[in-house]
C-alpha positions in Angstrom: -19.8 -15.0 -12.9 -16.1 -15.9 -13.2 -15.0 -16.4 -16.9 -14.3 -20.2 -18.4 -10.2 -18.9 -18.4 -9.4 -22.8 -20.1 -8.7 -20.4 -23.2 -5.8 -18.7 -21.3 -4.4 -21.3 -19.7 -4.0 -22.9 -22.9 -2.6 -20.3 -24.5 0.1 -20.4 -21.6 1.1 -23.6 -22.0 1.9 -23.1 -25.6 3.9 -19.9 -24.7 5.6 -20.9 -21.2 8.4 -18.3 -22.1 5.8 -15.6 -21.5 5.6 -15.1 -18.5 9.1 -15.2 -17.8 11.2 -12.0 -16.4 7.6 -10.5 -15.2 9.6 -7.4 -13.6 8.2 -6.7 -10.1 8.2 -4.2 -7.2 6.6 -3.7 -3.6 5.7 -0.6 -1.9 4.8 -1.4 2.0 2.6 1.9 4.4 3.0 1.3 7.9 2.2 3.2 10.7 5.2 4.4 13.6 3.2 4.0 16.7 4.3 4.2 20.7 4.6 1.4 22.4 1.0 1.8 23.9 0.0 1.5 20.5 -0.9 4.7 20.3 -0.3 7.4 16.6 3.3 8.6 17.1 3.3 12.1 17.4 7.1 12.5 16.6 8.7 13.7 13.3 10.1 11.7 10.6 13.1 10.1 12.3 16.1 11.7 11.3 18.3 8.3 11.3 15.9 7.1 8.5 17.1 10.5 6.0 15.0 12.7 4.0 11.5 11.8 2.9 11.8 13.9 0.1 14.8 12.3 -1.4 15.2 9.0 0.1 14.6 6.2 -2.9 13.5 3.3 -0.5 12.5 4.9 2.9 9.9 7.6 2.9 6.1 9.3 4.5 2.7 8.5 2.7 -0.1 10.9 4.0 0.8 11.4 7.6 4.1 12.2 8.8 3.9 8.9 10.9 2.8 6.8 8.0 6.3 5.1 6.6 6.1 3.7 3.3 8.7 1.4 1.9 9.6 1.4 -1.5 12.0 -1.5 -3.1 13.9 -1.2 -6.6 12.6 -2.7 -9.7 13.8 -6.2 -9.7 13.0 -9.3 -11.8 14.0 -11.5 -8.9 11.5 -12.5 -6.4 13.4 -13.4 -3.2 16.0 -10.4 -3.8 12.9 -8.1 -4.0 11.4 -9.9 -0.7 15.1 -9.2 1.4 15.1 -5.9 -0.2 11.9 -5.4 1.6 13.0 -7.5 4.9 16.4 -5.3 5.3 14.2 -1.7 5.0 12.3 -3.1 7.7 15.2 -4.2 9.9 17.4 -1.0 9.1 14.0 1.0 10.4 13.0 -1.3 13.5 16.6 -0.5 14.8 16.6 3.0 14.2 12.9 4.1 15.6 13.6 4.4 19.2 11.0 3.0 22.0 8.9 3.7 18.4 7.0 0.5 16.6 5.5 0.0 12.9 1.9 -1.1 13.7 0.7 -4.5 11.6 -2.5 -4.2 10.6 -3.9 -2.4 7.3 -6.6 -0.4 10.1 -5.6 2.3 12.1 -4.5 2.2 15.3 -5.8 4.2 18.5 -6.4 7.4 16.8 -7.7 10.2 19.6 -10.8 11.5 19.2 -9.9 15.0 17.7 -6.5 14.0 17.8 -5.0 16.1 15.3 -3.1 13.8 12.2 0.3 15.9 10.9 0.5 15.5 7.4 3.8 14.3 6.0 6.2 17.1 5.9 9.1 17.7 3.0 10.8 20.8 4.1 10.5 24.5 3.1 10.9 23.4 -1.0 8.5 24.3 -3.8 8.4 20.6 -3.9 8.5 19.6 -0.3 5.7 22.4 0.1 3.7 20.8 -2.9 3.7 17.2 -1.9 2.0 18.5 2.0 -0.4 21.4 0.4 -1.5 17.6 -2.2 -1.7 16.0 1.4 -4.3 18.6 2.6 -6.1 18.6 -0.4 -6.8 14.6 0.7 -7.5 15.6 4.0 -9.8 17.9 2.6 -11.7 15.6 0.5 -12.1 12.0 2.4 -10.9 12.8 6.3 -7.9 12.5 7.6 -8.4 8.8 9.5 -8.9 7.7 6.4 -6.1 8.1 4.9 -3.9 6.3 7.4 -5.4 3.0 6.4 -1.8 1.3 5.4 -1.5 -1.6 2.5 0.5 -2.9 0.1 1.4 -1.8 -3.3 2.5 -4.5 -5.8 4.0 -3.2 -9.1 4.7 -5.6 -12.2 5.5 -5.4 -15.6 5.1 -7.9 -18.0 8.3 -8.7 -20.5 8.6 -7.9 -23.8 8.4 -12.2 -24.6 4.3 -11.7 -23.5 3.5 -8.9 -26.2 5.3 -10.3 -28.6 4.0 -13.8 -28.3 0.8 -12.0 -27.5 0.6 -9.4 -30.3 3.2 -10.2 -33.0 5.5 -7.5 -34.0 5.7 -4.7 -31.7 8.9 -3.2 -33.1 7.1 -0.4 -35.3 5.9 2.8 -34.3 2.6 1.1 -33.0 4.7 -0.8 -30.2 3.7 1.8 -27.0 -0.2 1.7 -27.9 -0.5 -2.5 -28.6 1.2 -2.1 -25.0 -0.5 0.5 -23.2 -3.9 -1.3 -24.8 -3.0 -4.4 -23.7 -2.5 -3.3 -20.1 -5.5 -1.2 -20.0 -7.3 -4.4 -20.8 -6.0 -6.2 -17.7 -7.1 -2.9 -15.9 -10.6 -3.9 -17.0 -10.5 -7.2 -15.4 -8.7 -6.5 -12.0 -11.6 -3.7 -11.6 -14.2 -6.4 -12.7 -13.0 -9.4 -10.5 -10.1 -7.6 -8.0 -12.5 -7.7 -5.0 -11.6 -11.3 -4.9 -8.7 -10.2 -3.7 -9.5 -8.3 -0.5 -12.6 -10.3 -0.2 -10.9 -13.6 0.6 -7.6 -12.0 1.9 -7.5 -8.5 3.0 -9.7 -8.3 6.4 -8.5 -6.8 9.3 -9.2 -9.3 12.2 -10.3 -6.7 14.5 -10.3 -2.6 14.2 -11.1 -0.1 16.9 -14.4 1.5 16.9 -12.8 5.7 16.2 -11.7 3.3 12.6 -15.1 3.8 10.8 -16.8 6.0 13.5 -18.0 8.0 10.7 -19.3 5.5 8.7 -20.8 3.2 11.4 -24.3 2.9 9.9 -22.3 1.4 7.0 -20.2 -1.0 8.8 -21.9 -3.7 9.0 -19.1 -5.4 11.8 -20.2 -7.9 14.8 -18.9 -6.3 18.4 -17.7 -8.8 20.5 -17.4 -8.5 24.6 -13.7 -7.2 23.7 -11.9 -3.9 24.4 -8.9 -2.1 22.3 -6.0 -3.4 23.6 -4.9 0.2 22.6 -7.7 2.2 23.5 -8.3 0.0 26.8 -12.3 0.9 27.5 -13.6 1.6 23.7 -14.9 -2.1 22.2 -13.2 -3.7 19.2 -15.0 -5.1 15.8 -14.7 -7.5 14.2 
């Protein structure tokens, strides 16, 4: 059952300086396919720099998973170009490469062997892969190439204190850390809401949950991979 939130609301509009200067940040997975649509087989590209280092542009699990990263930034629209210009600067330096759309997979290769993200030759580099393995290890490697969207906030100082009085003494981190722990709570409690009404993929290959297919409980329309070319689609 959803909450009666009237409580909240009301609260709101007796604080509207709350929720002001929320602080904000977007981290965006996509996949560098060929333009078949098929899993790039290709390293990092070189053009993009290191995925070590680089602050904005860097690898998730697979070397061909890119994941964008933009500053922390209290301004909406700037953190939206920020976002816009990583893509742009990538598109144009990928080759005959694309970034694939969806949140599913694309045409994967039966036994098609996924290269996990490499850092270089570094105790670092070399720790980030052996985690990477460990992953692989543990849920499958298709699995982890399912891409999404990361959004970061942070609410402003205005919220706790209007919230919880004086957070100036020494008790300041744990009112805060509490009070975020408590909206942890909730988004585990009502977060499928989320996905539920907005994050299905229109249509996945058949190699996406090939594992799992007792599970999936997906319709299979008289429709073939555009990717793949003979194996059906779900949807």
């Amino acid at each position: 059952m959803i909450p009666d939130v009237s409580q909240a609301l009301a609260w709101l509009e007796k604080h509207p300086q709350a929720l002001k200067g929320i602080q904000r940040g977007l981290e965006r997975e996509t996949l560098r396919v060929n333009a078949d649509g098929t899993l790039a087989t290709t390293g990092h590209p070189e053009a993009l720099g290191s995925a070590l280092t680089h602050k904005w542009i860097t690898t998730d699990f697979a070397e061909a998973l890119l994941e964008f990263i933009t500053p922390v930034d209290g301004d909406i629209e700037h953190m939206l170009t920020f976002m816009r210009d990583l893509h742009r600067y990538t598109a144009r330096n990928m080759g005959d490469e694309r970034m694939w759309p969806l949140s599913m997979p694309c045409y994967i290769a039966e036994g098609q062997d996924i290269e996990l993200a490499q850092y270089g030759t570094s105790n670092t580099g070399r720790f980030k892969t052996l985690y990477r393995e460990g992953l692989k290890n543990r849920y499958g490697a298709l699995m982890q190439t399912i891409s999404g969207v990361h959004y970061n906030f942070s609410l402003p100082m205005a919220f706790w204190q209007a919230k919880c009085g004086d957070i100036s003494g020494a008790d300041a981190k744990e009112k805060i850390s509490a009070g975020y722990f408590r909206v942890i709570r909730n988004y585990y409690r009502f977060g499928w809401v989320i996905p539920y009404l907005f994050g299905a993929s229109p249509a996945i290959c058949l190699l996406s949950c090939k594992e799992n297919q007792r599970r999936c409980r997906l319709r299979k329309p008289s429709a073939v991979c555009i990717t793949c070319r003979m194996r059906p689609l779900f949807v």
